[in-house]
C-alpha positions in Angstrom: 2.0 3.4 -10.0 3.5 0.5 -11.1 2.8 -2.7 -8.7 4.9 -5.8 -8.3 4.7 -9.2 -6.2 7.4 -10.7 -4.4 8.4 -13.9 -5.4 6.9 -15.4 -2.0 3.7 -13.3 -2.3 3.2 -14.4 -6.0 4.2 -18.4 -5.2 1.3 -17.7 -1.7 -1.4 -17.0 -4.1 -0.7 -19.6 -6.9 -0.8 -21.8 -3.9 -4.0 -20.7 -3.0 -5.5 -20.5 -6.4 -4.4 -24.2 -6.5 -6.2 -25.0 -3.0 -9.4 -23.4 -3.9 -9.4 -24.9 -7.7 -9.0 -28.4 -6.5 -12.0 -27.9 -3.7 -14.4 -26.1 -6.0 -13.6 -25.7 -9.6 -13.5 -22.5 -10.7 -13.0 -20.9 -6.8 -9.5 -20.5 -7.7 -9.7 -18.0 -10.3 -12.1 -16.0 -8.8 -9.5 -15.8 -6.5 -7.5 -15.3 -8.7 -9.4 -12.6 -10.2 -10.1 -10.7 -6.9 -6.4 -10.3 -6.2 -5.9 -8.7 -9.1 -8.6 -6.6 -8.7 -6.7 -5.6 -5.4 -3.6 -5.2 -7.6 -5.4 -2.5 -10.1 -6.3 -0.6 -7.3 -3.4 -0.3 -5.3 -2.0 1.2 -8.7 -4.7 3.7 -8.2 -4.4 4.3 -5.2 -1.5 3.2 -3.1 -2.6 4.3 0.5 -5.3 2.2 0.9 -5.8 -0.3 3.5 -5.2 -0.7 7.2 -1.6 0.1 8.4 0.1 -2.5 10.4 3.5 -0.6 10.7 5.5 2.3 9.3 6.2 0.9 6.2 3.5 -1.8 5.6 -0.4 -1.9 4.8 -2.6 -4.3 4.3 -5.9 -4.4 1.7 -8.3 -7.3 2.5 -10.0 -9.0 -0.6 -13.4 -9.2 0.0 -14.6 -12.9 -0.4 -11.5 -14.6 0.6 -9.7 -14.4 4.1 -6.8 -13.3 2.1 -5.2 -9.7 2.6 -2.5 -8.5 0.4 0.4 -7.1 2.6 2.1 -4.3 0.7 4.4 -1.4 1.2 4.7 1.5 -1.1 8.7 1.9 -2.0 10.0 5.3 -4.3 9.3 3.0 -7.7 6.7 0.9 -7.3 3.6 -0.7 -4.6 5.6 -4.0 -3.3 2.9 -7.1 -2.4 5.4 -8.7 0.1 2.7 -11.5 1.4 -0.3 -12.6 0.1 -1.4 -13.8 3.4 -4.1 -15.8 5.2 -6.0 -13.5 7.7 -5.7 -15.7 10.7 -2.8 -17.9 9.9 1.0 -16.8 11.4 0.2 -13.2 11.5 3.2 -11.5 11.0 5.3 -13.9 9.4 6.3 -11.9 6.3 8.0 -9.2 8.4 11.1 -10.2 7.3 11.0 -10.4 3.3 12.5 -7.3 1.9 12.8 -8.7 -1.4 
């Protein structure tokens, strides 16, 4: 299944990427890296992860306190957040596109 970020999701982990390269260099493309890695599986397997309501799930990367926030439409897996996993919970509720 084909898997797509939202504009905010994708701009949330450049943003991150950018944080974590400037602390470590190198950090932020293995965060990169693990995010697609979340990516290629969720177009493996789109019901993974923990469900937070009736539409959306989330998939935790494993190193990073990241979680990709996704929801499976008729076309395609939609990452609608890329978020932090203590930081404004809920905040993405609203994006739809």
């Amino acid at each position: 299944m084909n898997v797509e970020f939202l504009p905010a999701a994708d701009e949330e982990l450049n943003e991150a990427a950018a944080y974590y390269e400037e602390r470590v260099p190198g950090l932020g493309e293995d965060l990169l890296v693990e995010a697609e890695l979340g990516r290629d599986l969720l177009s493996l397997q789109p019901n993974l992860g923990v469900k937070l309501d009736s539409i959306h799930r989330r998939l935790p990367l494993r190193r990073f306190p990241f979680g990709l926030i996704f929801r499976v439409d008729p076309d395609a897996v939609r990452i609608v957040a890329f978020a932090h996993n203590r930081r404004r919970p809920g905040y993405w509720r609203s994006r739809t596109r």
